[in-house]
C-alpha positions in Angstrom: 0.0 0.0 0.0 1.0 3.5 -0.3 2.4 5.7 2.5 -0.4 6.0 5.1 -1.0 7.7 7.9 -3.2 4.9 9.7 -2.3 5.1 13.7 -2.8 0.9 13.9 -1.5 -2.2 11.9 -3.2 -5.4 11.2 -2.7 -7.6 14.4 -2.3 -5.1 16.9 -4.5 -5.3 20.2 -5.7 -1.8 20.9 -8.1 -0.6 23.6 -11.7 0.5 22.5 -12.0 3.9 24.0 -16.0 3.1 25.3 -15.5 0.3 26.5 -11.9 -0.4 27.9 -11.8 -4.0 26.2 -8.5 -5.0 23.9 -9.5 -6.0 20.9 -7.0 -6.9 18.3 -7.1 -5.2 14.3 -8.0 -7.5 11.7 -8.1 -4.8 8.9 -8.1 -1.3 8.0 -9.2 0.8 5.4 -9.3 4.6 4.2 -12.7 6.0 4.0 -12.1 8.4 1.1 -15.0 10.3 1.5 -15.0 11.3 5.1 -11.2 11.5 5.1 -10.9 8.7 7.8 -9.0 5.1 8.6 -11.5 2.8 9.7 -10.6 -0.6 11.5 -12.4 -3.9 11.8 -11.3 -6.0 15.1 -11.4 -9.6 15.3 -13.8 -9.8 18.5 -16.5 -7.9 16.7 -15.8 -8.9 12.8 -19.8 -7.5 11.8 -18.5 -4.0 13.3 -16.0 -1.7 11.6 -14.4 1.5 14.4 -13.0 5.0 13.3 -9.4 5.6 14.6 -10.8 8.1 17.7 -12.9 5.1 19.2 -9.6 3.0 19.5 -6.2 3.9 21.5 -3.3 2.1 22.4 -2.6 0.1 25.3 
């Protein structure tokens, strides 16, 4: 892929922000139209996350 600015790779465990539980990054894309990286985790495969719901641990 190009050079990206995505804060979180695939197979990183990251925090979700709401909810405190780590959760690791199965695969992220750029959202061209609103400008945004968005992440699907593997503990919740049917939901994707913008990069401000997740931090690092």
């Amino acid at each position: 892929m190009k050079n990206t600015n995505n804060r979180f790779n695939n197979g990183q465990a990251v925090n979700i922000k709401e909810t405190g539980e780590v959760v690791t990054i199965l695969k992220w894309q750029y959202v061209k139209n609103m400008k945004r990286f968005s992440y699907i985790v593997k503990e919740h495969p049917g939901t994707f996350y913008f990069e401000e719901e997740l931090k690092n641990i």
